[in-house]
N, C-alpha and C positions, 0 to 999 in steps of 0.2 A: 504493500500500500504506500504509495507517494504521500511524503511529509509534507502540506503544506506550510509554508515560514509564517511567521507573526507577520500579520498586517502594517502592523509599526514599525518591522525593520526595516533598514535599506535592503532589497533585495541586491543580491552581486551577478553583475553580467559574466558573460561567458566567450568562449572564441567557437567558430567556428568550426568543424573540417577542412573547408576548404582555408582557415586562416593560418590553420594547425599544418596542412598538406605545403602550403607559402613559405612557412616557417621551415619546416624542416628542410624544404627544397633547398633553400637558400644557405644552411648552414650544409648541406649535404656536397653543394657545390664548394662552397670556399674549402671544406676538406678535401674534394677532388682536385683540385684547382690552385692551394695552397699545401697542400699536403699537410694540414693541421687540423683539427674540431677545432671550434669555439667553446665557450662554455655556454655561452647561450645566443640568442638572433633575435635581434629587431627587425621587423616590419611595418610598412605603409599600408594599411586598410585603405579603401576606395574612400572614406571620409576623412584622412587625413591622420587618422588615429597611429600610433606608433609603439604596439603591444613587444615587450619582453619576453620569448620563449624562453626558458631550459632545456637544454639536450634529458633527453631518458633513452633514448639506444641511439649508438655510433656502431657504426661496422664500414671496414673498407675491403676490397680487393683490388686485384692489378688494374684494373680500368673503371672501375666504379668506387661509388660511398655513398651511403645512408645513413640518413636520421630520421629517428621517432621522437616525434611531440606527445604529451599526454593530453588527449584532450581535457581542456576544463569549460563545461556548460554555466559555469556558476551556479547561481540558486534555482536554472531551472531545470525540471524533470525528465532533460534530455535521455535517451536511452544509447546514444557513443559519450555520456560522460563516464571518462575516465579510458576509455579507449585509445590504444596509441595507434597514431597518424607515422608510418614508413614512408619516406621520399627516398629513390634508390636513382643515381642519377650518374650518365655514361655518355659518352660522344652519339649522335645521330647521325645518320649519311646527309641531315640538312634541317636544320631550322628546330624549333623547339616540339617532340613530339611526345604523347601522352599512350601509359601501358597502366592494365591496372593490373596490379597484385595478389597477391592475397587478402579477400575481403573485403574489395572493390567491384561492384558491378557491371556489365555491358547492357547495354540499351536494346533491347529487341520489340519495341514496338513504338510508331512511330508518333508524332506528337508532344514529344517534350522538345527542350530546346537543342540537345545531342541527338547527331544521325545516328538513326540505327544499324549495331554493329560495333560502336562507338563507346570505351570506359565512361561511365557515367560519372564523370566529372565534370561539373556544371560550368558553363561559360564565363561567370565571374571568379571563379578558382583559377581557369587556362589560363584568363589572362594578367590575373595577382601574379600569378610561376612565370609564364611569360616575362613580364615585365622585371622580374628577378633575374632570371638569366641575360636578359637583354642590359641590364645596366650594372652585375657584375663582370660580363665577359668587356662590356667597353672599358671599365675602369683596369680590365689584365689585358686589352689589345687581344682578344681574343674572339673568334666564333661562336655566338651563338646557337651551335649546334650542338641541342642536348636532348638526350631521350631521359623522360617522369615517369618512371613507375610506382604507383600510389599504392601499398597494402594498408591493411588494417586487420592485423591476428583477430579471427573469431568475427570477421564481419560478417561471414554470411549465416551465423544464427543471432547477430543482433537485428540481420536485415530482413530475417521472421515475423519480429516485434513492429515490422515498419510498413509504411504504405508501399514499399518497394515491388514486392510481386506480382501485387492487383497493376499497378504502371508497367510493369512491362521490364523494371529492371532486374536479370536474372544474376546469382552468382554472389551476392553481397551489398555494400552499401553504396550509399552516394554522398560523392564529394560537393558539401553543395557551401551557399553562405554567397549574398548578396552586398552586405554591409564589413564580413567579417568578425560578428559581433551577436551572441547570443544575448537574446531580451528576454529577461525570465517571465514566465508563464504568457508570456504576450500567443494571440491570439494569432499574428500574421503569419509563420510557417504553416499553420491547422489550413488556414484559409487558401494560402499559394497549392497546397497538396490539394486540397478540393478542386484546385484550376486546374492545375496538371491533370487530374483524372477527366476533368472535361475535356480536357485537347485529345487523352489519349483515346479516349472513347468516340468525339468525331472524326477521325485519325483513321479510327478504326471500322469507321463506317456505320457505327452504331445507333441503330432508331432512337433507340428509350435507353434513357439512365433514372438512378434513383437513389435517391437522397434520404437515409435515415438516420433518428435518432441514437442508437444504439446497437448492441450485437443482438438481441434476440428481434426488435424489428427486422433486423436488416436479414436475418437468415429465414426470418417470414415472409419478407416482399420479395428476396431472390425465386424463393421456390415457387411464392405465388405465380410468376411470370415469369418462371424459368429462363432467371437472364444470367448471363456470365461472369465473372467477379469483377471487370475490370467495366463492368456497367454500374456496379455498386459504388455511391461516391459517399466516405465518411463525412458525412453534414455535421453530425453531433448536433451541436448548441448551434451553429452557422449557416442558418437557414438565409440570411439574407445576405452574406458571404457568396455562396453558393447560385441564389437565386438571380443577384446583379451581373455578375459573372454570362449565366444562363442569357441573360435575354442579349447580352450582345455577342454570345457564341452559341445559338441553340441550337438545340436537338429536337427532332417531332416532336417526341413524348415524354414527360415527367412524372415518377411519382415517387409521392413523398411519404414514409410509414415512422410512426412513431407511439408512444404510451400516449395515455389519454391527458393528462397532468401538461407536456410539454405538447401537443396537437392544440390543444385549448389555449395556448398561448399565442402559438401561430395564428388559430381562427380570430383571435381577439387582438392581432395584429404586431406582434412579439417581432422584432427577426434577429435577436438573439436569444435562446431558449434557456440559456444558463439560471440557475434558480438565484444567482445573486442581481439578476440583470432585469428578471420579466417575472415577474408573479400572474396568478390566473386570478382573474375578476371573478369568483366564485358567484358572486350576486347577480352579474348577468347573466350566469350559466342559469340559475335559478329564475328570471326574467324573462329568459329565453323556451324555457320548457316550462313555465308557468307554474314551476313547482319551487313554495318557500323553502322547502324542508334543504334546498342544497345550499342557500343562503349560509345557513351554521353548520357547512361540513368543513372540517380544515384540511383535507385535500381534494385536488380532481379523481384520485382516485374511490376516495369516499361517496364523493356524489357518483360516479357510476355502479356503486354498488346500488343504492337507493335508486336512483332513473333508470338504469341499464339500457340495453342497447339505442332507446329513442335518441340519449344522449349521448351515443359514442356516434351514431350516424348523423345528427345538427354539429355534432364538432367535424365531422369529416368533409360534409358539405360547404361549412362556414370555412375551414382552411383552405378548401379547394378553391374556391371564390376569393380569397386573398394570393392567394400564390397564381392565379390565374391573371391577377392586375400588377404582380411580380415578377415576371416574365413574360409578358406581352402576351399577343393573339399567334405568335407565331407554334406556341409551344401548346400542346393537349396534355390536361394534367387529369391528375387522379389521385386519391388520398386514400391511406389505410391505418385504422386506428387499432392497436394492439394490445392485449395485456400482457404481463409480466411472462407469463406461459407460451406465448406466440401467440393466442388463439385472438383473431379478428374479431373485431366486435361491429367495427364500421368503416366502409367503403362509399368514396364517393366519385364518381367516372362521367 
């Protein structure tokens, strides 16, 4: 179970992969290159920022050297914190080129930002390393010509734990990191991975995706509509993440399954579902179905005990009619409300 920190503390930022993959690059070469390690590597982040690594594995042979960084996520609940980043780096027949490792992944489906076929090293990592090599080999009069081989020991069962196999990236993890800079518990990596699963699935030629609240929704609406795993987009809490996204890259069909408690939020106009963010207006649910008695229940789950299905099918209808003015006319939507059990209570199409 993930700790979460006191409200009152400063939360502590984190570095990347890819800032962790930079760092080590860069002291990997000056040992190639100088024929010494450092004790540790400064780096420029793409905002200017100038993070201190520590070496934690050095190794050389006749034509190469590597370094591992530890990754540090800071305070948030990254699953590669503590993980070490290997940069293993050697002459190339020409210009700066990228290998993945052990526990780096390759891209086999198309739609993110690397071709497939391609280490899943995200375009802002290439060109952090890139620009490493490029401005140590000027300052030794030297060629640019270097081959990255990115591992990461035991990537490909932390890349279990990840959206990585529903995308498409097979084999391990991804080198990813835009800023360089991990934001604890911040919402924008959840919400970029919801985007990516939309690219990969029109990519992929895909009619219908769908967006659920949780794992027992989501293993109900897949079979419901016997759809693929990489048509499953983890919405969570990020229904309007997901939904904004949707109407300027859509798909035919949408639908969206979740408990009754976070559906009733959506119906009532929520578009983030998280319990500290959106509460459910219990009293209009009560207004709505003309029954006091849900006015003084303290959950939506409570009130469906007492209404039952009338009210799982007015919250299904009422969601579908907001997510339907949430992704335009382009997009056919459909709603499925679920209990704890998987068992559907209300559909609305």
């Amino acid at each position: 179970m993930t700790r979460m920190p006191d409200p009152e503390q400063t939360l502590r930022r984190g570095w990347t992969t890819g800032a962790c993959a930079t760092a080590a690059t860069k002291a990997a070469l000056v040992a190639l290159w100088d024929r010494a390690f450092p004790d540790e590597v400064q780096i420029t982040l793409p905002k200017g920022e100038q993070p201190v690594f520590p070496l934690a594995h050095r190794a050389r042979g006749a034509d190469w050297a590597e370094v591992g960084i530890t990754k540090d996520a800071g305070d948030d609940p990254d699953v590669t914190h503590g993980a070490l980043v290997i940069a293993r780096v050697r002459a190339s027949a020409g210009g700066v080129r990228f290998a993945a490792g052990e526990g780096v992944g390759h891209v086999t489906k198309a739609g993110l930002p690397i071709a497939v076929g391609e280490p899943a090293i995200n375009p802002v990592p290439r060109s952090m390393m890139t620009e490493v090599v490029t401005a140590l080999a000027a300052e030794r009069s030297r060629a640019p010509d270097v081959e990255i081989t990115i591992s990461i020991p035991g990537g490909a069962e932390l890349a279990a734990k990840t959206w990585n196999p529903r995308l498409g990236i097979q084999g391990g993890l991804s080198i990813l990191g835009t800023t360089g800079v991990v934001r604890p518990f911040s919402c924008a990596a959840w919400i970029a991975s919801i985007h990516r699963g939309i690219d990969v699935a029109r990519a992929e030629g895909l009619g219908h995706v769908a967006g659920t609240t949780g794992a027992t929704s989501e293993a109900t609406v897949q079979t419901l509509h016997s759809l693929p795993d990489h048509a499953m987009l983890d919405m969570g809490d990020f229904v309007g993440g997901m939904t904004k996204y949707l109407r300027k890259h859509p798909v035919p069909r949408l639908t969206v399954g979740g408990g009754i408690g976070k559906m009733s939020k959506l119906a009532q106009g929520a578009v983030d579902l998280h319990s500290k963010r959106s509460q459910v207006d219990l009293g209009a649910l009560a207004a709505a179905m003309g029954d006091p008695r849900l006015a003084g229940c303290n959950t939506a789950l409570e009130a469906l005990e007492i209404a039952g299905a009338p009210l799982a099918a007015h919250v299904a209808e009422t969601a579908r009619a907001r997510l339907c003015q949430m992704v335009g006319p382009e997009i056919a939507v459909d709603t499925v409300v679920i209990d704890r059990k998987g068992q559907i209570w209300g559909r609305a199409e």
